[in-house]
C-alpha positions in Angstrom: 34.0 -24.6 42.5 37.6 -25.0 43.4 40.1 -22.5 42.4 37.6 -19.8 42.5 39.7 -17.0 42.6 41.9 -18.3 39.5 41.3 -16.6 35.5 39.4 -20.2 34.7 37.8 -20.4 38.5 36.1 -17.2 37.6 34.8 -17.9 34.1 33.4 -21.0 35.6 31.4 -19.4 38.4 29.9 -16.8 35.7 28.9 -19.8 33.5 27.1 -21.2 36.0 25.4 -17.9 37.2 24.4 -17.7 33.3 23.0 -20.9 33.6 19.1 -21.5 35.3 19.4 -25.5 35.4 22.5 -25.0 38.0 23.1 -23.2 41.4 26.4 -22.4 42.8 26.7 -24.2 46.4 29.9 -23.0 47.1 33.3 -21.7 46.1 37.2 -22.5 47.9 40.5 -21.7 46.4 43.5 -22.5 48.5 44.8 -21.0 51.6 46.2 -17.5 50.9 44.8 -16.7 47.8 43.6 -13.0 47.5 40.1 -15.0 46.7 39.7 -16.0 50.2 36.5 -14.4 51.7 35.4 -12.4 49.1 31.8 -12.8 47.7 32.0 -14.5 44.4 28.3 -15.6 42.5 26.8 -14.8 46.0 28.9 -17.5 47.9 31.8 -16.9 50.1 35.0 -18.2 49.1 36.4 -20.6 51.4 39.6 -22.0 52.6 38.5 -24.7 53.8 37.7 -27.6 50.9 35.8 -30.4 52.9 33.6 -27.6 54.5 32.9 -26.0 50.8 32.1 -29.4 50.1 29.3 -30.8 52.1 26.3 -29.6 50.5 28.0 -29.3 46.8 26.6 -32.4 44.0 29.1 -31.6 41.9 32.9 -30.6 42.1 34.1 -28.5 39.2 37.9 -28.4 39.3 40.6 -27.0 37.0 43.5 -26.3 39.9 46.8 -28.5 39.6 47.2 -32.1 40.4 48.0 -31.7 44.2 44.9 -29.8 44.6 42.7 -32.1 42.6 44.1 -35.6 44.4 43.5 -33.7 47.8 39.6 -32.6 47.0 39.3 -36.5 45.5 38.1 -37.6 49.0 35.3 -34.7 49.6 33.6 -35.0 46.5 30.5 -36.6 45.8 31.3 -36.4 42.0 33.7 -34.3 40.0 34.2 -32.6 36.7 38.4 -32.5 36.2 40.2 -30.4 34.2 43.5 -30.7 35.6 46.2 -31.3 34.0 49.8 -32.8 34.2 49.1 -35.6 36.2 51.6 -38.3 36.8 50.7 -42.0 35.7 50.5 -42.7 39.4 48.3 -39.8 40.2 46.1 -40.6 37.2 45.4 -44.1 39.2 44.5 -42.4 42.4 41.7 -40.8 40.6 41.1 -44.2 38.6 40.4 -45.6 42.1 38.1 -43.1 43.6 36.1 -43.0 40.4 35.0 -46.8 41.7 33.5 -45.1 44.0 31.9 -41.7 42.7 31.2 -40.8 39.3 34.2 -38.6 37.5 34.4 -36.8 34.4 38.2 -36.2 33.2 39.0 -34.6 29.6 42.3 -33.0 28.8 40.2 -30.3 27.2 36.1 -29.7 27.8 35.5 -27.4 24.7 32.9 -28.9 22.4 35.2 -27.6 19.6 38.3 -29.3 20.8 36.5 -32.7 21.2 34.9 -32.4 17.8 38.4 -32.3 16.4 39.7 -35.5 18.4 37.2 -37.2 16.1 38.2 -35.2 12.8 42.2 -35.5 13.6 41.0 -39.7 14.1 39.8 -39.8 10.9 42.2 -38.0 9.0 45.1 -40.4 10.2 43.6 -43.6 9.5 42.5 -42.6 5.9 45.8 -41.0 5.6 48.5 -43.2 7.2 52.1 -43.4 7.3 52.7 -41.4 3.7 51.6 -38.3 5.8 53.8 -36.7 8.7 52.2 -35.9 11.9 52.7 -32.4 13.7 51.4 -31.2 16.9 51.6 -27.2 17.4 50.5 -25.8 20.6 49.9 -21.9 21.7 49.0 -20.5 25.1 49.2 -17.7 27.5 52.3 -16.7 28.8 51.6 -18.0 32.8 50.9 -21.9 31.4 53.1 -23.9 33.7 53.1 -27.0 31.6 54.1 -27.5 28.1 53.0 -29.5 25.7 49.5 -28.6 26.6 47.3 -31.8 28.3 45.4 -31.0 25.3 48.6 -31.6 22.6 49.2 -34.7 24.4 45.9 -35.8 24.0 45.4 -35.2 20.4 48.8 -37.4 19.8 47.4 -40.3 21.9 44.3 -40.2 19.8 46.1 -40.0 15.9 49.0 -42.3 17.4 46.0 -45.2 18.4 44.8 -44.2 14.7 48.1 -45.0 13.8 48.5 -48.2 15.2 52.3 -46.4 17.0 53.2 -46.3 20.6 53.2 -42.7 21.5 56.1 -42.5 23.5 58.3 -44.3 21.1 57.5 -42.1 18.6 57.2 -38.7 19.9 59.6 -35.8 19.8 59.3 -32.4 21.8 60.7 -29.8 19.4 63.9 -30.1 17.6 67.4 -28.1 17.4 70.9 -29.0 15.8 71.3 -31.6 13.1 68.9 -33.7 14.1 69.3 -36.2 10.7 66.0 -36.9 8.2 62.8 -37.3 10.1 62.1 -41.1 11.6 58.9 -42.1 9.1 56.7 -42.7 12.3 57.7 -39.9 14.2 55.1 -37.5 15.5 56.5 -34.0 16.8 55.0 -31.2 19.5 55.8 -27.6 19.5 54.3 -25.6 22.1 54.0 -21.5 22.0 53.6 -19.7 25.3 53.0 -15.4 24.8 50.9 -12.9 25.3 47.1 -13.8 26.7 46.5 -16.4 23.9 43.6 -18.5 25.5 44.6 -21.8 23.3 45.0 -23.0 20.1 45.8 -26.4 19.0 46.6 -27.9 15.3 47.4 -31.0 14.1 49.5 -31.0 10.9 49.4 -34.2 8.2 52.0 -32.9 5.9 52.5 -35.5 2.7 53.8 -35.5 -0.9 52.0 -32.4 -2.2 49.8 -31.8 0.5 48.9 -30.7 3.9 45.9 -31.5 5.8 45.6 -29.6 9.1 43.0 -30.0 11.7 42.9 -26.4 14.0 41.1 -25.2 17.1 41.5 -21.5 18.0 40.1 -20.9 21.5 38.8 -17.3 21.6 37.3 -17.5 25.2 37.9 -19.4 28.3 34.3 -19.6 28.4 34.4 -22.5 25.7 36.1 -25.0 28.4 33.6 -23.6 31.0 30.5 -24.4 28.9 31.8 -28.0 28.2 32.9 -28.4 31.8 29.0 -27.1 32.9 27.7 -29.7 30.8 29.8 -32.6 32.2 28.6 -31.8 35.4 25.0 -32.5 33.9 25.7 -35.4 32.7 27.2 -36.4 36.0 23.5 -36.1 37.3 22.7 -40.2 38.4 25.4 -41.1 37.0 26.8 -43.9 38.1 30.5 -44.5 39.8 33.3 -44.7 36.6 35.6 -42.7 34.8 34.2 -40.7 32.0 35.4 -38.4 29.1 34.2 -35.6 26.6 33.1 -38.5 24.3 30.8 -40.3 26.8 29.7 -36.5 27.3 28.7 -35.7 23.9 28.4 -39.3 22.6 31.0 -39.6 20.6 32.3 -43.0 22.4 32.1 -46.0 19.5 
């Protein structure tokens, strides 16, 4: 488990303590942390990554992009729930997972991936008479905004679409901004209090809204999707997976 001392490191090691199919092999977080040697799910937490490592089957990591493209190397296969990757850095991890198998979802709540399917189908029946909004809400110490998750669901109602995401997106909106482009799709992100996550998707049309909405109430919803990647992960072959290979949902 990498960032083991961290509020989603933790929920992750109790997951897998609550969990008789899995064992924890070992835990890391980085150098410094207040984490470092104390006894969590009856493993010591290391420093040292590559150590942590060698007798692990299965990396679980939710840490930041630097962290995750460092422990790419030492894994034998990993569950990643990183985000705010760079395109680039998103092709380092394309390249290892030639070589080990990876699991990589913006979000690993069975919830969340369930409404990546509904928010699909809503915009292709729907279609350009309805606008598209993205609203986001987290804690107050998210470092990243929109959330991975936000980003994702756009990707996935933009393919829907048929529209090029980046083309078409905006990231909230101030002044006199004129009438709202036809094919625009807009992101709002909240960050307060110890909101865990929430995420809806917002078709607003003549008379109408449809809205599509995932309130996370525990980070334990991630950890239990993440725990089952990792099982699925089990002779698995080298590639790049998702939460739809997961729970097939891929068409």
């Amino acid at each position: 488990m990498a960032g083991a001392g961290g509020r989603m490191g933790r929920a992750l090691i109790e997951a897998v303590l609550a969990d008789r199919s899995l064992a924890l092999a070992a835990a890391f977080d980085v150098p410094g942390s207040p984490a470092i040697g104390a006894e969590l799910g009856g493993v010591k937490v290391l420093s040292d990554a590559a150590a942590a490592l060698r007798g692990a089957d299965v990396l679980v990591d939710f840490t930041r992009p630097e962290g995750t493209l460092a422990h790419l190397g030492h894994a034998k296969a990993m569950v990643i729930g990183t985000t705010g990757f760079s395109p680039l850095q998103v092709q380092s991890i394309r390249d290892r997972a030639k070589s080990i198998p990876i699991v990589m979802a913006a979000n690993f709540a069975v919830g969340m991936n369930v409404a990546y399917k509904l928010a699909e189908t809503a915009a292709a029946i729907l279609g350009d008479a309805y606008d598209v909004e993205i609203i986001e809400a987290h804690h107050r110490h998210k470092v990243d905004a929109p959330s991975g998750t936000a980003l994702r669901l756009g990707e996935v109602v933009a393919k829907a679409l048929g529209r090029n995401l980046q083309e078409n997106s905006v990231f909230g909106r101030k002044g006199e901004t004129g009438e709202r482009p036809e094919k625009q799709i807009g992101f709002h992100a909240v960050r307060g209090g110890d909101i865990v996550g929430e995420h809806t998707v917002l078709f607003a049309g003549p008379g109408e809204r449809v809205e599509v909405t995932v309130r996370s109430q525990s980070r334990m919803t991630y950890a239990g999707g993440a725990l089952r990647a990792a099982k699925f992960l089990q002779g698995r072959r080298p590639g790049l997976y998702d939460m739809a290979d997961v729970l097939g949902l891929s068409v």
